[in-house]
Backbone as numpy.savetxt, mean C-alpha at the origin, in Angstrom:
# Nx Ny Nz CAx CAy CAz Cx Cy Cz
-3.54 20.19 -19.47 -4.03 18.83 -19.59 -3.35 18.11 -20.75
-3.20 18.83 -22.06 -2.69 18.11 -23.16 -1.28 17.76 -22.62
-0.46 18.55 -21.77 0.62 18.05 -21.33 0.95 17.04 -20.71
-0.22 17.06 -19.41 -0.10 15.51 -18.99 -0.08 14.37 -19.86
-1.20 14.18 -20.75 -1.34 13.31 -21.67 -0.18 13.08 -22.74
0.61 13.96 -22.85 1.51 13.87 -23.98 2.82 13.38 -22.87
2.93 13.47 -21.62 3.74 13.18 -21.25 3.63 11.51 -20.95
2.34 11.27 -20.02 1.89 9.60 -19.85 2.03 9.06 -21.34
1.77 9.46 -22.41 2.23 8.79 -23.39 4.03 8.27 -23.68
4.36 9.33 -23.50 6.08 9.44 -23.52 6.65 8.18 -23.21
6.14 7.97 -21.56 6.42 7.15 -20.34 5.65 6.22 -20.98
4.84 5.86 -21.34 4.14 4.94 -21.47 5.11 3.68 -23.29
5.63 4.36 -23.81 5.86 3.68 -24.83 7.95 4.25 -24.39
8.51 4.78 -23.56 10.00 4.66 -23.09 10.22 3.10 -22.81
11.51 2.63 -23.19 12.06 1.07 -22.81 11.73 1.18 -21.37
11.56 0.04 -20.60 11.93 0.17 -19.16 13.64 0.03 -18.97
13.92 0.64 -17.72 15.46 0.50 -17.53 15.49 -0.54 -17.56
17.06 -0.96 -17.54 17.83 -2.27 -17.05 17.64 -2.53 -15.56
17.62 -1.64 -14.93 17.52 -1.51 -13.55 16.09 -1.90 -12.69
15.50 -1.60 -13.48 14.16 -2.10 -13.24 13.60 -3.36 -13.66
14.45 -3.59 -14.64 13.70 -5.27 -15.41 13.58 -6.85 -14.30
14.69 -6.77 -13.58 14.35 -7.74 -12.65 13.85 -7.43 -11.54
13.20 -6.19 -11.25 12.28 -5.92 -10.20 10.89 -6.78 -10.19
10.27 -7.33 -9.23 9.21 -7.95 -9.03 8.50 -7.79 -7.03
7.73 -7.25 -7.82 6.68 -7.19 -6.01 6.30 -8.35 -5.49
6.67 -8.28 -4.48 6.60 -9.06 -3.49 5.75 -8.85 -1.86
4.40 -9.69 -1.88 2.88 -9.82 -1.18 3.79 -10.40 -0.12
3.55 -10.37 1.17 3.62 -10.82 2.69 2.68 -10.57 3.00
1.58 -11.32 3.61 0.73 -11.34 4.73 0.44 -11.93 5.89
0.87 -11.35 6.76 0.56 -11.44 8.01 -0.55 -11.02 8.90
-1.57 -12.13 9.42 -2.55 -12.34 9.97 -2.48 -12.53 11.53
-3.34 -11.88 12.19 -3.49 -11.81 13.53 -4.98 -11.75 13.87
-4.95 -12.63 15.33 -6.38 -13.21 16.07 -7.22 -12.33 16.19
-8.57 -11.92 16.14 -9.27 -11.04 16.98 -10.29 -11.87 17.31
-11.36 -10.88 18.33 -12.36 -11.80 19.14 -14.00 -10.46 19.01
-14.35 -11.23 19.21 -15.55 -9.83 19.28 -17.06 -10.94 19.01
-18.04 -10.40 19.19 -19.79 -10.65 18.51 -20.05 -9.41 18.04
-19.99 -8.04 18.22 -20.53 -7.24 17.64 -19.52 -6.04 16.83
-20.19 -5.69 16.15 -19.22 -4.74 15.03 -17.91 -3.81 15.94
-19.02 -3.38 16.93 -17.73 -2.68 17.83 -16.73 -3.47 18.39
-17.30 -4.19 18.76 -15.83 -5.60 19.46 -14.96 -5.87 18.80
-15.63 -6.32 17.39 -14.70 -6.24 16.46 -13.50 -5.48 16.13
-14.47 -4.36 16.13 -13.29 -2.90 15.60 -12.63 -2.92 16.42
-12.64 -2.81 17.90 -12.00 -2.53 19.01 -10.85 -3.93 18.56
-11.03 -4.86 18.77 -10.35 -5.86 18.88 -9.53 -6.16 17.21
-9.32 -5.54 16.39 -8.66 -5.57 15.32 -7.60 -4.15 15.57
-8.12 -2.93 15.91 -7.51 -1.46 16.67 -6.33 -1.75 17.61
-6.88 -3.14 18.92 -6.25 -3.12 19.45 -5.40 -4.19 19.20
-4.93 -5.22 18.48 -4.13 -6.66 18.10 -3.74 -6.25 16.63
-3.80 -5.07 15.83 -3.01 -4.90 14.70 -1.62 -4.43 14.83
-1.03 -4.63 13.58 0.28 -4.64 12.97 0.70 -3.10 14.09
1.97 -2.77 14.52 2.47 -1.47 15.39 2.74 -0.96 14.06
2.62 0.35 14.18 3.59 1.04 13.24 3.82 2.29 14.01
5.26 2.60 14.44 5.79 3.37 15.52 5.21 2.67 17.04
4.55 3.96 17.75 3.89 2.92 18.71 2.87 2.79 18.88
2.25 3.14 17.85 0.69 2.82 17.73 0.05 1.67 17.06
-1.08 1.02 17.19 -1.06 -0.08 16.69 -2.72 0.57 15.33
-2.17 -0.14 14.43 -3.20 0.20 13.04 -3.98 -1.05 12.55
-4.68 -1.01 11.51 -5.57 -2.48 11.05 -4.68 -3.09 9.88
-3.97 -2.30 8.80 -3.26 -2.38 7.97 -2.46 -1.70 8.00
-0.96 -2.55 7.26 0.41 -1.54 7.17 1.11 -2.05 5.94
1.60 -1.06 5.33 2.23 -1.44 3.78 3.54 -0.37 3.60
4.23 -0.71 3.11 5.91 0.01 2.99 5.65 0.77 1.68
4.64 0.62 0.94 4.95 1.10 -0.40 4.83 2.57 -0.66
5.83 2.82 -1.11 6.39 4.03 -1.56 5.14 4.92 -2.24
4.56 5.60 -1.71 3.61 6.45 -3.28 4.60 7.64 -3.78
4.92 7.92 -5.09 5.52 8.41 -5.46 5.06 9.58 -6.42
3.37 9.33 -6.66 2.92 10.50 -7.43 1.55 11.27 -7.00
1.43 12.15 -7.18 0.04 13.01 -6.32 -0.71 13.19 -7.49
-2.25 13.73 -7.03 -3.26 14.32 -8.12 -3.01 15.52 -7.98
-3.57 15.92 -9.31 -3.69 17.63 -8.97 -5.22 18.56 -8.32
């Protein structure tokens, strides 16, 4: 544990790169219709009119990279 902590410190007070300094995130949202009266209609109808990802269709989709796990 003291290691983690001594390391998030490290990282935490390192310059940022050059390479990274003009990086900035960038939000797109894209919105689509659904129809329904009841919670299930709903669901069904957001399940079935969301974003594809491969060939399945999902409620939300995001590109972002996760790059670190818990232990």
């Amino acid at each position: 544990m003291k290691t983690a902590v001594r390391l998030c410190l490290l990282l935490a007070f390192m310059p940022t790169s050059p390479a990274h300094a003009g990086w900035q995130a960038v939000e797109k949202v894209e919105t689509y219709a659904i129809s329904g009266q009841s919670g299930p209609e709903l669901y069904a109808s957001i399940g079935g009119r969301g974003p594809l990802l491969g060939k399945r269709r999902v409620i939300a989709h995001t590109n972002f990279k996760l790059t670190w796990v818990r232990d």
